[in-house]
C-alpha positions as CSV (number, residue, x, y, z in Angstrom):
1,X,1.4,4.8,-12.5
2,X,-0.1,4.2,-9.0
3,X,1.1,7.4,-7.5
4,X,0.3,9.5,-10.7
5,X,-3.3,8.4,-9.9
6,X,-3.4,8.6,-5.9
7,X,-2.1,12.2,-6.5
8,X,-4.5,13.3,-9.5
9,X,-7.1,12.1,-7.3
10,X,-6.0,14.3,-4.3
11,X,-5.5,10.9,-2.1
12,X,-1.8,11.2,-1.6
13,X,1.3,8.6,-2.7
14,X,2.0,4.9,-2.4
15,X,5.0,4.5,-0.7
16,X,6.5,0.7,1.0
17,X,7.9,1.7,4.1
18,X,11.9,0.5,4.0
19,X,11.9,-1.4,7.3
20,X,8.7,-3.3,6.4
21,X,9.5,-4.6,2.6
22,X,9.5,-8.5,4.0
23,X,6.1,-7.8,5.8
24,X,4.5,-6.2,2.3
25,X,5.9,-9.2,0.3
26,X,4.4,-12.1,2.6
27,X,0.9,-10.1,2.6
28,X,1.2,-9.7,-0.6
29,X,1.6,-13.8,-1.6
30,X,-1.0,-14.5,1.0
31,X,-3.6,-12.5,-1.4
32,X,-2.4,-14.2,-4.3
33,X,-2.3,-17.1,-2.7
34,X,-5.8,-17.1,-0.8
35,X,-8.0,-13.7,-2.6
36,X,-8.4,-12.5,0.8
37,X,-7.5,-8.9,0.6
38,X,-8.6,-7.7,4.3
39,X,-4.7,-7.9,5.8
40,X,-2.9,-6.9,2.4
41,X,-5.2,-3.4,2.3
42,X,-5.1,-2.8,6.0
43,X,-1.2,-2.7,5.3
44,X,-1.6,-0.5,3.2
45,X,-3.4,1.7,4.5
46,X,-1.5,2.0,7.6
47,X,2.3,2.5,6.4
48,X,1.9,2.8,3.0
49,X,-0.4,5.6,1.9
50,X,0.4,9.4,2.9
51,X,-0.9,12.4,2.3
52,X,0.6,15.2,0.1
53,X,0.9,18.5,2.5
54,X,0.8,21.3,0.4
């Protein structure tokens, strides 16, 4: 469902980079954990969203 949305919104596709799964999943509990979303969507905006060349 995420990456049906990214893409019908021209923004590209969620993707967890393979050698960084570990990294994604301690992020992740630390926003669960603590509500602070800063580290978890810098992440993600680094490795884990790419563009669509077409």
């Amino acid at each position: 469902m995420t990456n049906k949305a990214l893409v019908e919104h021209n923004i590209g596709i969620f993707q967890i980079p393979i050698e960084k799964p570990e990294k994604f999943k301690a992020l992740l509990i630390e926003y669960y954990e603590t509500g602070n979303e800063t580290k978890i969507i810098g992440f993600m905006k680094e490795y884990c969203i790419r563009r669509i060349q077409g």
